[in-house]
VOPAGU-2260 file (C-alpha; in pm, 1 decimal, decimal comma):
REM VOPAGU-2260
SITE   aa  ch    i         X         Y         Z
SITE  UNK   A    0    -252,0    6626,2    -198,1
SITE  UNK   A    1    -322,4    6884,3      72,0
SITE  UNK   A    2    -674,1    7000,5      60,8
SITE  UNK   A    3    -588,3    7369,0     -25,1
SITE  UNK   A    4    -473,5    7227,7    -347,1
SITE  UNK   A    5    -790,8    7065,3    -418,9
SITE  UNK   A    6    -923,0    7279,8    -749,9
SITE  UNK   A    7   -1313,5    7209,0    -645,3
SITE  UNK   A    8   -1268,0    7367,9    -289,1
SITE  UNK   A    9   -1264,1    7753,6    -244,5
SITE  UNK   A   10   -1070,3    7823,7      13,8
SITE  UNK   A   11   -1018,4    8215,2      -6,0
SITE  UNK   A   12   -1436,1    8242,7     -25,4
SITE  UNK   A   13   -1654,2    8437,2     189,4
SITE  UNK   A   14   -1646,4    8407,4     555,7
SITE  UNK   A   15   -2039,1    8318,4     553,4
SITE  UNK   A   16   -1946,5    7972,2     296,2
SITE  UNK   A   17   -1653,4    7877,5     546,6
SITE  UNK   A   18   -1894,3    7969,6     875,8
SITE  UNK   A   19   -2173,3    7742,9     715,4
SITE  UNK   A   20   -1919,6    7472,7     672,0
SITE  UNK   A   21   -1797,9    7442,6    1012,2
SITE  UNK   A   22   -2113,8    7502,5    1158,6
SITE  UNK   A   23   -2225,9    7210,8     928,8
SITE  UNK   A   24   -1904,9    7011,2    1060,9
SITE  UNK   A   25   -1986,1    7038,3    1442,2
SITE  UNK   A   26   -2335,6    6974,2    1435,8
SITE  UNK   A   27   -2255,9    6628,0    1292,2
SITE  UNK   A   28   -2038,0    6607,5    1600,6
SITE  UNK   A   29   -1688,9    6652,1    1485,7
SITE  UNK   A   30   -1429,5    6809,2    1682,4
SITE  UNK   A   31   -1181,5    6930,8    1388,8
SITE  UNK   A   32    -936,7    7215,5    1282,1
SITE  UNK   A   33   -1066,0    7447,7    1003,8
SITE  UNK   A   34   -1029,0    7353,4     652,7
SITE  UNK   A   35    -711,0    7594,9     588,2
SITE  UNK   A   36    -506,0    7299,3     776,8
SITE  UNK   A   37    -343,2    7013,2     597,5
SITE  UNK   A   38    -472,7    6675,5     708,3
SITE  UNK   A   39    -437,1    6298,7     524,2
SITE  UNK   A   40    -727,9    6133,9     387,2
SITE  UNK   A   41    -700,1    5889,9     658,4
SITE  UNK   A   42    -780,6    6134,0     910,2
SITE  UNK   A   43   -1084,9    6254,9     750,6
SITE  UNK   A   44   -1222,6    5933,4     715,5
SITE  UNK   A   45   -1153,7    5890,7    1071,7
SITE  UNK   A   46   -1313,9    6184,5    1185,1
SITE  UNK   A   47   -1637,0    6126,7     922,1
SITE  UNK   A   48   -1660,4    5789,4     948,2
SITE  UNK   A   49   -1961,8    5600,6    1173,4
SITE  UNK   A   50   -1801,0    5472,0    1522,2
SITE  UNK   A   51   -1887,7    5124,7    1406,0
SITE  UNK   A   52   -1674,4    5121,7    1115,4
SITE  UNK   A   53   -1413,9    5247,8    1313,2
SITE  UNK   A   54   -1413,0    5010,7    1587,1
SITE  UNK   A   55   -1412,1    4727,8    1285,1
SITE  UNK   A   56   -1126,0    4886,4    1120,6
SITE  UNK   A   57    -943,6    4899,4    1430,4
SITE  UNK   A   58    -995,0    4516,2    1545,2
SITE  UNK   A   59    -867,6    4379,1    1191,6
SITE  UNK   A   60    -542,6    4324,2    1310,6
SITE  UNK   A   61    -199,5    4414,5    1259,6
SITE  UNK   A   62    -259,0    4614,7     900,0
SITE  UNK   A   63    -418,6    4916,3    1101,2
SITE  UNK   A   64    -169,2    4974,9    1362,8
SITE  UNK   A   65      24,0    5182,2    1146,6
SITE  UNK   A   66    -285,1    5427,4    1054,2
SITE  UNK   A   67    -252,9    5233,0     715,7
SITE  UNK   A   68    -612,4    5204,5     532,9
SITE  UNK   A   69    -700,3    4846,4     438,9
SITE  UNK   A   70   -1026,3    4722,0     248,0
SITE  UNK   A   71   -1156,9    4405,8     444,9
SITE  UNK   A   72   -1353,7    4149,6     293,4
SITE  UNK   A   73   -1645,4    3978,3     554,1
SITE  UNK   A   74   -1574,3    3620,4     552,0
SITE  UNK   A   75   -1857,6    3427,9     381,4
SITE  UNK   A   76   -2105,2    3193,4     548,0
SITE  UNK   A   77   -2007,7    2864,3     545,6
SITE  UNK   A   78   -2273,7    2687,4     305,1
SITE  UNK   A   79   -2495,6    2419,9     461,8
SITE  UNK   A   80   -2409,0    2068,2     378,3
SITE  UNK   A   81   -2676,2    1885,7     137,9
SITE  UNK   A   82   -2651,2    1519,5      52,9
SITE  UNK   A   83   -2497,6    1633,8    -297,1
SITE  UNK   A   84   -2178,6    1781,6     -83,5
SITE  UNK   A   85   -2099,5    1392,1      90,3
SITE  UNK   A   86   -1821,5    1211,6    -127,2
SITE  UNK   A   87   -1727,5     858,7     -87,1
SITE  UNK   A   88   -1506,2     935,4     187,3
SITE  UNK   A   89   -1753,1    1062,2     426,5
SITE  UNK   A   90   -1966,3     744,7     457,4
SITE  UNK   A   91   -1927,0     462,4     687,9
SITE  UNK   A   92   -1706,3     148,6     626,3
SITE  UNK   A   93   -2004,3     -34,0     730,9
SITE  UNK   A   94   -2211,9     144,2     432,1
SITE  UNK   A   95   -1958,1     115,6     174,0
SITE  UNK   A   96   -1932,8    -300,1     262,8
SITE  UNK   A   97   -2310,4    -315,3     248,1
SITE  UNK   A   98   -2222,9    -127,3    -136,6
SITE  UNK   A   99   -1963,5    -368,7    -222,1
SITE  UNK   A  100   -2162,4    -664,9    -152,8
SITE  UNK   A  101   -2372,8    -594,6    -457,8
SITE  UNK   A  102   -2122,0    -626,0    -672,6
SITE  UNK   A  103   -1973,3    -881,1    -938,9
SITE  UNK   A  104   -1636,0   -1070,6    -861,2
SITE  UNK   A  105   -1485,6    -828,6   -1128,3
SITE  UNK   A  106   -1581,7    -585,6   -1032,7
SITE  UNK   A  107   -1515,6    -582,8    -660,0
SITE  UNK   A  108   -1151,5    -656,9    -773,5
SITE  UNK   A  109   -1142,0    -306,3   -1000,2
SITE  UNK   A  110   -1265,9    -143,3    -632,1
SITE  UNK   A  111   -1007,3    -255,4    -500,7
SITE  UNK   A  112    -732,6     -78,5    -713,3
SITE  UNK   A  113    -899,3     255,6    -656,9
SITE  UNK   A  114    -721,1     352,7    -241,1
SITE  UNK   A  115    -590,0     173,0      53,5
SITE  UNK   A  116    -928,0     198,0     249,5
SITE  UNK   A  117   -1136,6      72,2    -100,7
SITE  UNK   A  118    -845,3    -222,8    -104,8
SITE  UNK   A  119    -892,0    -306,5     282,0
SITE  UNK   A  120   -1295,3    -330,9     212,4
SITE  UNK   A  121   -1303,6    -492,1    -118,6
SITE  UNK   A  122   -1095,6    -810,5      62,9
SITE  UNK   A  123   -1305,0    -760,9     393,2
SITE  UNK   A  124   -1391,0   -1130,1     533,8
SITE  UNK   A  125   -1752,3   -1051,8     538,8
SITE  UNK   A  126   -1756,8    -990,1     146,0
SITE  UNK   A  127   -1571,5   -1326,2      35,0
SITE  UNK   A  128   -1787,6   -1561,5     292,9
SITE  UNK   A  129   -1873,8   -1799,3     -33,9
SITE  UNK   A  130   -1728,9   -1771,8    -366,7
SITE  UNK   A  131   -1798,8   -1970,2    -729,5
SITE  UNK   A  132   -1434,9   -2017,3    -917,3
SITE  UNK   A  133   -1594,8   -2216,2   -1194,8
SITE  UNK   A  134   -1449,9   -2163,2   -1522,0
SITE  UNK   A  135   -1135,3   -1963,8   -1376,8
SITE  UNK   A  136    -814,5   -2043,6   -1558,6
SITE  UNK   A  137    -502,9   -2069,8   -1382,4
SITE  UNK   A  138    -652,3   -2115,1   -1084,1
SITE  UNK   A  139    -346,9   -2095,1    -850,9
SITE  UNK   A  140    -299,3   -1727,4    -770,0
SITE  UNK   A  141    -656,8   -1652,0    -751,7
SITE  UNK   A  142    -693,9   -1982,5    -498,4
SITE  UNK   A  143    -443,8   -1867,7    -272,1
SITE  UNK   A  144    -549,9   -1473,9    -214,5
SITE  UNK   A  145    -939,8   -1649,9    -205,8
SITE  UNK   A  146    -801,9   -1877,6      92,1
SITE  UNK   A  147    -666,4   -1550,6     255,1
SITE  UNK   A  148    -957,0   -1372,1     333,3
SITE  UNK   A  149   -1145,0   -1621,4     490,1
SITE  UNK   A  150   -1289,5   -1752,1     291,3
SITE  UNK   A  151   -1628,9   -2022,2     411,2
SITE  UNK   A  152   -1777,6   -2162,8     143,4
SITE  UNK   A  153   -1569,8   -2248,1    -164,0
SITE  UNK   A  154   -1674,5   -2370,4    -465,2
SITE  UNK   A  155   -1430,9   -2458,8    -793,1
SITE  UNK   A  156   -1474,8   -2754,6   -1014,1
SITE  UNK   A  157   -1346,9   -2900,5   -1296,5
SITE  UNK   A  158   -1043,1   -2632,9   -1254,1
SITE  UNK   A  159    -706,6   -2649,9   -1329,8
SITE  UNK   A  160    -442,1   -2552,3   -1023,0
SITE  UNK   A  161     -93,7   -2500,9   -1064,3
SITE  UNK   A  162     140,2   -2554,3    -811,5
SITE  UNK   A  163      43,4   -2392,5    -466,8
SITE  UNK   A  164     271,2   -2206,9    -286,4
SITE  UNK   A  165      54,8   -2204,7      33,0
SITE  UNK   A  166     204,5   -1918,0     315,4
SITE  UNK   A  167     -57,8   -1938,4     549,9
SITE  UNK   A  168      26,2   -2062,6     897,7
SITE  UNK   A  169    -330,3   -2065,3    1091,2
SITE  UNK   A  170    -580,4   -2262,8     990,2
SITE  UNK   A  171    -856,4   -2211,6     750,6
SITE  UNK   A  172   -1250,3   -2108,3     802,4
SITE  UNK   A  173   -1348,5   -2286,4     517,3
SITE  UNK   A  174   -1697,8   -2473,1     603,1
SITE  UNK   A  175   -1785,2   -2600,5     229,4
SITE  UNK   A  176   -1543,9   -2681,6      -2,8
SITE  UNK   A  177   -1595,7   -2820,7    -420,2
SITE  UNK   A  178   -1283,2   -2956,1    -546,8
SITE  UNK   A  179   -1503,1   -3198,5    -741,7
SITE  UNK   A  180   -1313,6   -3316,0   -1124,0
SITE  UNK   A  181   -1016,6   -3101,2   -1075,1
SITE  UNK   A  182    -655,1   -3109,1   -1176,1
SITE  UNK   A  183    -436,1   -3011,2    -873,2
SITE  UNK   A  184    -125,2   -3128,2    -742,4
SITE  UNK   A  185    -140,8   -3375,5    -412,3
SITE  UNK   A  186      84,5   -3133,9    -245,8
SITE  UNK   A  187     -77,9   -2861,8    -317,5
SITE  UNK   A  188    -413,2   -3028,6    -194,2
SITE  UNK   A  189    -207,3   -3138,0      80,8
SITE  UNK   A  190    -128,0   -2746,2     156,9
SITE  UNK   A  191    -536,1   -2682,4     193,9
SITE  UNK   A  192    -690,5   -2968,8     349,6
SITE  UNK   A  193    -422,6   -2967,9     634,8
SITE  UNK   A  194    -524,5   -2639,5     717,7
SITE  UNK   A  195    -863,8   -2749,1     765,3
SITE  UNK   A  196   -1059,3   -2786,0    1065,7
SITE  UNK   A  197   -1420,4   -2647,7    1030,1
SITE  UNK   A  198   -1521,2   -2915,9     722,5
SITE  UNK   A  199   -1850,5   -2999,0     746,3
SITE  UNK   A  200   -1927,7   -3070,1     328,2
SITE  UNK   A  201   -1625,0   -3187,9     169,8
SITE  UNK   A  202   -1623,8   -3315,0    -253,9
SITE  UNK   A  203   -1285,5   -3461,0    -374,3
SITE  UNK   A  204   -1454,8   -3663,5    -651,4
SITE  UNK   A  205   -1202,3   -3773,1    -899,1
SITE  UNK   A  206    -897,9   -3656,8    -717,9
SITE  UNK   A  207    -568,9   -3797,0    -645,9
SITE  UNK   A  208    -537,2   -3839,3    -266,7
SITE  UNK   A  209    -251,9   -3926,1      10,1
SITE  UNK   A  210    -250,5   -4080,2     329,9
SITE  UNK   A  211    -191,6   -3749,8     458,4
SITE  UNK   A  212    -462,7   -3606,1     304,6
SITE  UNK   A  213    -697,3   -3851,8     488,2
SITE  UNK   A  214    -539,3   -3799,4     805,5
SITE  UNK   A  215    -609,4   -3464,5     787,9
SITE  UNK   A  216    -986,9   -3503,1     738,1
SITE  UNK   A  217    -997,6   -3703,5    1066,8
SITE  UNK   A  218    -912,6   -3383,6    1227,7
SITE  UNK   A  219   -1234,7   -3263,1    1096,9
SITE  UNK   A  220   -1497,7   -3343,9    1323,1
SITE  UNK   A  221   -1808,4   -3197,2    1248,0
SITE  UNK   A  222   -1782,4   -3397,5     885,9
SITE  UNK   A  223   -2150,0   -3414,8     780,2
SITE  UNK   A  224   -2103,8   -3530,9     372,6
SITE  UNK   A  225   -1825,5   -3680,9     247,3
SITE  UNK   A  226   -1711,2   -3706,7    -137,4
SITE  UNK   A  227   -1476,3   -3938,6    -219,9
SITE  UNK   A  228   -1627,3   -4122,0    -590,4
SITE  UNK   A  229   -1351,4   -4198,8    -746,2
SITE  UNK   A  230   -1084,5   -4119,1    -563,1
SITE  UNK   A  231    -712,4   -4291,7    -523,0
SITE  UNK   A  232    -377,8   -4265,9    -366,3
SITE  UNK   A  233    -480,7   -4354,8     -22,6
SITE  UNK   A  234    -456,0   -4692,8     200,5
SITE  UNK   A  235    -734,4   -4905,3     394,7
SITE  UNK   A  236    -597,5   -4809,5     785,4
SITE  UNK   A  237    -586,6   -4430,4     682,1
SITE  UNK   A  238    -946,5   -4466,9     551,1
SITE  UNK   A  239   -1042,9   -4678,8     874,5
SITE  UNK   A  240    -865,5   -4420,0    1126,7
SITE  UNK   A  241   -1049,7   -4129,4     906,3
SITE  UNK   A  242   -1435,8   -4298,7     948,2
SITE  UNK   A  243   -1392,9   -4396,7    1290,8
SITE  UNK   A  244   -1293,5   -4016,9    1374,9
SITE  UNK   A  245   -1564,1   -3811,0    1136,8
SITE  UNK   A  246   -1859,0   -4012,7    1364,2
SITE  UNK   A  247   -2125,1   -3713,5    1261,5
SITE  UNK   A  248   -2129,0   -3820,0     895,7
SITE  UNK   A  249   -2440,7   -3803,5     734,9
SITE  UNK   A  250   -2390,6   -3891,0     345,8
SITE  UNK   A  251   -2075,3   -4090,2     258,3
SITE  UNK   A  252   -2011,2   -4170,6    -127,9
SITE  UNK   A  253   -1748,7   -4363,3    -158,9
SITE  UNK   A  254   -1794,0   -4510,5    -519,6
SITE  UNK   A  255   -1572,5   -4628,0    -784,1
SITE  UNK   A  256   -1248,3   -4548,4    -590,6
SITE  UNK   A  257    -934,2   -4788,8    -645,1
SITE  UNK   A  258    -995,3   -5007,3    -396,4
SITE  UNK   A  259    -894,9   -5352,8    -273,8
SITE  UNK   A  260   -1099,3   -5597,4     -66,6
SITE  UNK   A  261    -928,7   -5449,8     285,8
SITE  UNK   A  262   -1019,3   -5122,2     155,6
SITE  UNK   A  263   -1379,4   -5211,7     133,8
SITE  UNK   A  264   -1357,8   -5401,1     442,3
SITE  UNK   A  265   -1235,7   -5094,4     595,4
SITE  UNK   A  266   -1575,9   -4933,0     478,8
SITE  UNK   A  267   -1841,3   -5164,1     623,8
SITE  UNK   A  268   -1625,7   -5185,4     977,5
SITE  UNK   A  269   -1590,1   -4878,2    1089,4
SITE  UNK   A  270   -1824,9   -4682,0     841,1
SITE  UNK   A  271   -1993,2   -4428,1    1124,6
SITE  UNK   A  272   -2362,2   -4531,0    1268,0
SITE  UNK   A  273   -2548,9   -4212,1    1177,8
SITE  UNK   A  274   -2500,1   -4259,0     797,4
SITE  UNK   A  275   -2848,9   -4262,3     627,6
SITE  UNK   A  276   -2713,1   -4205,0     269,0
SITE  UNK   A  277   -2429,9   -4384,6     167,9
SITE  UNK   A  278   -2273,0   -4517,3    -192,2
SITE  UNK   A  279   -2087,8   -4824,2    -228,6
SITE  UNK   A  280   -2102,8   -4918,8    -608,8
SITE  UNK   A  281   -1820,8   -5003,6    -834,9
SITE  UNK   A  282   -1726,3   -5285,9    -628,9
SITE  UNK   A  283   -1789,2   -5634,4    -806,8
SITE  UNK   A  284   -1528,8   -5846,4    -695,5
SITE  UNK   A  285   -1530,5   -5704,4    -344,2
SITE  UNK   A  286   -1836,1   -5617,0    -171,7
SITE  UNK   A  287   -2005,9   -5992,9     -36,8
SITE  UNK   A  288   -2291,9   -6054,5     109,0
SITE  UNK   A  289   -2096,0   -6101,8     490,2
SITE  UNK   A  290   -2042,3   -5712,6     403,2
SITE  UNK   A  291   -2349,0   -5613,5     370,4
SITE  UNK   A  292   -2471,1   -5830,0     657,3
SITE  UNK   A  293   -2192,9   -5613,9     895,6
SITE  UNK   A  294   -2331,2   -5311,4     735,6
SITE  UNK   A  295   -2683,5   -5319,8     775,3
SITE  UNK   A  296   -2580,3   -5407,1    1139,7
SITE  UNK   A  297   -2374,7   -5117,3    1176,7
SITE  UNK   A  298   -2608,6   -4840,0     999,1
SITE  UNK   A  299   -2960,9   -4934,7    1049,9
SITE  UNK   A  300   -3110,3   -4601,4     994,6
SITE  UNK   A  301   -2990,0   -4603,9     608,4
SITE  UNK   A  302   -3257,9   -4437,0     373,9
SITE  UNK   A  303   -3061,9   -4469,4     109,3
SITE  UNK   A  304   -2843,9   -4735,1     -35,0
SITE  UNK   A  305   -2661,4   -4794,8    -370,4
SITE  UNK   A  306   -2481,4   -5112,1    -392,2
SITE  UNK   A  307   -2465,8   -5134,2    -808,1
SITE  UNK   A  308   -2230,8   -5278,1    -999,2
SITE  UNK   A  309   -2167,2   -5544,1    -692,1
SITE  UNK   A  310   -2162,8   -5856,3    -914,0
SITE  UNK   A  311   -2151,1   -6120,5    -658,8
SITE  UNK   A  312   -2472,8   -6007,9    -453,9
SITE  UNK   A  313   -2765,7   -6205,0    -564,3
SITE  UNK   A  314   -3155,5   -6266,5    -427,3
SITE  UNK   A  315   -3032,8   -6345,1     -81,5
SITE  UNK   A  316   -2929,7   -6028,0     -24,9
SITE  UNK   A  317   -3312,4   -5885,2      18,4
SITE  UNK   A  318   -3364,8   -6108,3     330,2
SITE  UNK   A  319   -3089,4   -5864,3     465,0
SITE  UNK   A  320   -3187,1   -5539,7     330,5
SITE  UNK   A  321   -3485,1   -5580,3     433,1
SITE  UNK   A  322   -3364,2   -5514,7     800,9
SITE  UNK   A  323   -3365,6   -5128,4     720,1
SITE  UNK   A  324   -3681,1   -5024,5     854,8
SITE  UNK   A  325   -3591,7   -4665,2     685,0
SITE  UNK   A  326   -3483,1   -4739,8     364,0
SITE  UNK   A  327   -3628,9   -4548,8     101,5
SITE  UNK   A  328   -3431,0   -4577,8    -252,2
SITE  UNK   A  329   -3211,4   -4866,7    -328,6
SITE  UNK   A  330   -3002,7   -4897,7    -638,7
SITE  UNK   A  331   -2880,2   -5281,9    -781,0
SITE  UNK   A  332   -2800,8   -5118,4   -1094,1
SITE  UNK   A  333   -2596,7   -5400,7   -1295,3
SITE  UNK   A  334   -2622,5   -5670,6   -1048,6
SITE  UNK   A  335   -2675,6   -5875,2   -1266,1
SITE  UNK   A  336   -2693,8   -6200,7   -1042,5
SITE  UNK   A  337   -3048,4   -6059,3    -919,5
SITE  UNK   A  338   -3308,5   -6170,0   -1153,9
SITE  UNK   A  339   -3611,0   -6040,6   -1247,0
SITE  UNK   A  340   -3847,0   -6276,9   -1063,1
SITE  UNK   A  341   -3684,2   -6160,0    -710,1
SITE  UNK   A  342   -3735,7   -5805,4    -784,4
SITE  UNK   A  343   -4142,1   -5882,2    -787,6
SITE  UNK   A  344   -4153,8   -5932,1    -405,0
SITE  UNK   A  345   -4015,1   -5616,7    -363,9
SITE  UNK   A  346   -4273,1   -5473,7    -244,7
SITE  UNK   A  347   -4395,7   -5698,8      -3,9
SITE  UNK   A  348   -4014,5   -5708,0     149,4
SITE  UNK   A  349   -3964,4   -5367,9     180,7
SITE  UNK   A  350   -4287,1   -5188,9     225,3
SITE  UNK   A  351   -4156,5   -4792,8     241,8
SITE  UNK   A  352   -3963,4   -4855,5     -45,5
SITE  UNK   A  353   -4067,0   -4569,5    -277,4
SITE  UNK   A  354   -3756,2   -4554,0    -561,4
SITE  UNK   A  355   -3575,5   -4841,9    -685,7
SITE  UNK   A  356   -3305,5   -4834,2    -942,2
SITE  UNK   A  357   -3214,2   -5157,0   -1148,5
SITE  UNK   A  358   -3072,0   -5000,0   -1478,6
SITE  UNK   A  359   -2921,2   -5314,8   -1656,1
SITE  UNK   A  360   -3126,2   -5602,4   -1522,5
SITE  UNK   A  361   -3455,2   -5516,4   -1647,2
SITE  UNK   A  362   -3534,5   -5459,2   -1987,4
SITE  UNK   A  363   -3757,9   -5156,6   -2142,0
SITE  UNK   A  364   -4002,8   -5390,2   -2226,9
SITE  UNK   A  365   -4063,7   -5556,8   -1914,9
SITE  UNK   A  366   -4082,0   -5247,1   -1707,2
SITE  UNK   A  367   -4440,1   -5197,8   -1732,0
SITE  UNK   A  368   -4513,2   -5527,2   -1569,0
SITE  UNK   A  369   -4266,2   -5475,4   -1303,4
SITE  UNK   A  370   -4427,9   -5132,1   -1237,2
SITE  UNK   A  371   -4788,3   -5349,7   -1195,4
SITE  UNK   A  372   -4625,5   -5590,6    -922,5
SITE  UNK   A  373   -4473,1   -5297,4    -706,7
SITE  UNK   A  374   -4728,0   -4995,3    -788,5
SITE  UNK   A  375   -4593,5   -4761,5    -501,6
SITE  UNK   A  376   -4236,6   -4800,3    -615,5
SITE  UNK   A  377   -4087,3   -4537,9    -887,2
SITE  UNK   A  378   -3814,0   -4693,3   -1110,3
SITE  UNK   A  379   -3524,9   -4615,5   -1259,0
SITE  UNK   A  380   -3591,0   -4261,4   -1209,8
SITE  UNK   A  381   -3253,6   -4155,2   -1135,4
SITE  UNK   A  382   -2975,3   -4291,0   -1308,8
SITE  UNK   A  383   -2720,1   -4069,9   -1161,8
SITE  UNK   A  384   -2638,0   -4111,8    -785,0
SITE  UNK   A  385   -2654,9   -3752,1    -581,8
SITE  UNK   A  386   -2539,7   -3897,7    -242,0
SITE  UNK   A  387   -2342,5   -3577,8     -86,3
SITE  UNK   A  388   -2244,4   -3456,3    -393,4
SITE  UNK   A  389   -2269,0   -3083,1    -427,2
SITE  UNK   A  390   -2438,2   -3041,1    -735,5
SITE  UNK   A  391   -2637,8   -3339,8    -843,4
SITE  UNK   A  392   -2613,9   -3450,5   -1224,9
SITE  UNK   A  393   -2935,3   -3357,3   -1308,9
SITE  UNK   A  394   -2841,4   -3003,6   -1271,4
SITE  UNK   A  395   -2536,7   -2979,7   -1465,5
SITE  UNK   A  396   -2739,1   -2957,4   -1767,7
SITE  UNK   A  397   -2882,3   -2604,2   -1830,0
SITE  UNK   A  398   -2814,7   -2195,3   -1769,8
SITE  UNK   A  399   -2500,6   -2063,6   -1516,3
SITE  UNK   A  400   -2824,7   -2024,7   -1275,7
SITE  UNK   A  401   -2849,9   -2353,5   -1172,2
SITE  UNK   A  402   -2484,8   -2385,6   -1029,8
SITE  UNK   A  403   -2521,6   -2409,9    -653,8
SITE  UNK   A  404   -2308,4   -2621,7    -396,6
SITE  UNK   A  405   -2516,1   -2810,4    -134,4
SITE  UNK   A  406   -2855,5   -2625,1    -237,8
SITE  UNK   A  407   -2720,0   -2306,9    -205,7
SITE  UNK   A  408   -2563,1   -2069,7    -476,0
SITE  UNK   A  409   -2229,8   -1867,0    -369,6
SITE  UNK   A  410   -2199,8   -1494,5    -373,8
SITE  UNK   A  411   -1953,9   -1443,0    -581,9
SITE  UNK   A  412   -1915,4   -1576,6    -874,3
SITE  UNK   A  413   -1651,2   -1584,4   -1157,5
SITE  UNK   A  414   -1815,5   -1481,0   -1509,4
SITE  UNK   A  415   -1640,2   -1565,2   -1842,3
């Protein structure tokens, strides 16, 4: 509307108002026609607006350079970032593993559905460096993603494993592995162990071996304890070529397993020099005197022996023994040619003998007096054998705490 129009302006007023108004209008500095011409309210606000609002209307852009009037907004300040601001996202991969490593096996899994990034981290190599599959049914999927992420120390007994459909071509990093009372296929065990390289603590107690399975742990030289109690399936050269290649072993138990007499002979031949713990029971027909004779020869720094259950080794045997300058706990458990009257000199024979195990050949009641002739010698304290087994027997019994492999518990662990 034209400002002539306007009701609250008299225009046709005296010449004094209209002088007063333009006088008014020029000392403010505006160079302008007289109110009787038309003019838009754009122009007005041009000509009464500051120069700094005008330059700032000018520069917004394209919606002033047709003389149109647009309202701007000022763009807000940017708010400082506070720790409350940083989402999962923003923090290191390095941070988040150091996260995930507190967590349960369960619950590292349920990370691991969450994104791509949370999936690559929960299976990072650095979180699954020892894990505890105890009590884990069905063991066969979870077995072979475990084995893919490199997996070091591994420990699952007294599991049940399906049939292994191994698809891994390199080899293994596993260090430690507890197979110890399981049921699992030969060829599936055949799948894991000949993808092994790094062994160093190996239990296969109670499993059903191959040759091939015991050519493969030759191939495993830095073999420090070796499991075998109870184990079949295998022949005497395989065992031979095996012993003679693993040279570093420490702790051999080789008890109860379905051997013949070239079996044991295999044993006591080429059984590696640097053993100082080894297990031999089970063996009454077959171990003789002759093989203990080549196998105090062969190992004199043993420190401990158990030969029990070797029916044909009698009182002569102590005259051999007694070579082992180191020996520190022998078991004759149920030897029962060895009579009660040899087992006095004991201590005179074997002066550093400090445990001494002869469960079957001396009765409860004579124990006191056979504690009186050898004073410094503790017997029959240990009626279970823990010669490189990973979790002695004495430990079984008790909490979930107690379950480590080789003195040391896993990270994670499987929880019912």
């Amino acid at each position: 509307m034209p400002l002539q129009d306007l009701p609250c302006l008299n225009l046709q007023g005296s010449t004094l108002s209209q002088t007063k108004r333009i006088n008014k209008r020029r000392s403010r500095g505006c160079v302008g026609e007289a109110l009787d011409t038309e003019c838009t309210p754009t122009e007005l606000i041009h000509q009464w607006s500051p120069s700094l609002k005008h330059q700032r209307l000018t520069s917004k852009g394209k919606e002033n350079d047709c003389n149109q009037f647009v309202l701007a907004r000022r763009s807000r300040r940017k708010k400082e970032s506070t720790a409350a601001d940083i989402s999962w996202d923003d923090l290191p991969d390095e941070l988040l593993l150091r996260i995930l490593s507190c967590l349960p096996l369960q619950d590292l899994l349920r990370m691991s559905l969450v994104c791509k990034r949370w999936h690559c981290l929960a299976f990072d190599e650095s979180l699954w460096h020892s894990v505890d599959l105890e009590q884990l049914t069905h063991m066969g999927p979870a077995l072979q993603q475990v084995l893919k992420t490199g997996v070091r120390r591994l420990r699952c007994p007294r599991s049940f494993v399906e049939e292994l459909h191994f698809t891994i071509t390199g080899q293994l990093q596993i260090v430690q592995l507890d197979l110890s009372s399981s049921i699992i296929p030969t060829s599936a065990l055949e799948s894991i162990i000949c993808h092994c390289r790094l062994l160093e603590y190996l239990s296969l107690e109670g499993l059903q071996l191959s040759d091939m399975i015991i050519n493969s742990l030759s191939k495993n030289p830095n073999l420090l304890q070796l499991n075998l109690s109870g184990c079949s399936g295998f022949s005497a050269p395989a065992l031979a070529d095996m012993l003679q290649s693993c040279s570093r072993i420490e702790q051999l138990n080789i008890s109860w397993c379905d051997f013949k007499n070239n079996h044991v002979k295999s044993v006591v031949d080429n059984v590696s020099s640097s053993v100082t713990h080894l297990n031999l029971s089970g063996y009454r027909e077959s171990l003789t005197l002759d093989d203990v004779k080549v196998l105090v020869s062969r190992c004199p720094h043993i420190q401990t022996l158990d030969l029990s259950d070797s029916t044909l080794l009698m009182a002569d045997s102590f005259s051999v023994l007694k070579q082992l300058k180191c020996l520190l706990h022998l078991s004759l458990s149920r030897c029962y040619h060895i009579h009660l009257a040899a087992l006095t000199d004991m201590g005179k024979m074997f002066p550093v003998l400090s445990q001494l195990d002869v469960f079957g050949l001396v009765h409860d009641s004579h124990l006191p007096s056979l504690k009186k002739e050898i004073p410094h010698v503790c017997i029959n304290s240990r009626p279970f054998s823990s010669i490189a087994r990973p979790t002695p027997a004495s430990r079984l019994v008790g909490p979930f705490n107690s379950r480590t492999m080789w003195n040391t518990k896993c990270q994670l662990r499987f929880k019912l």
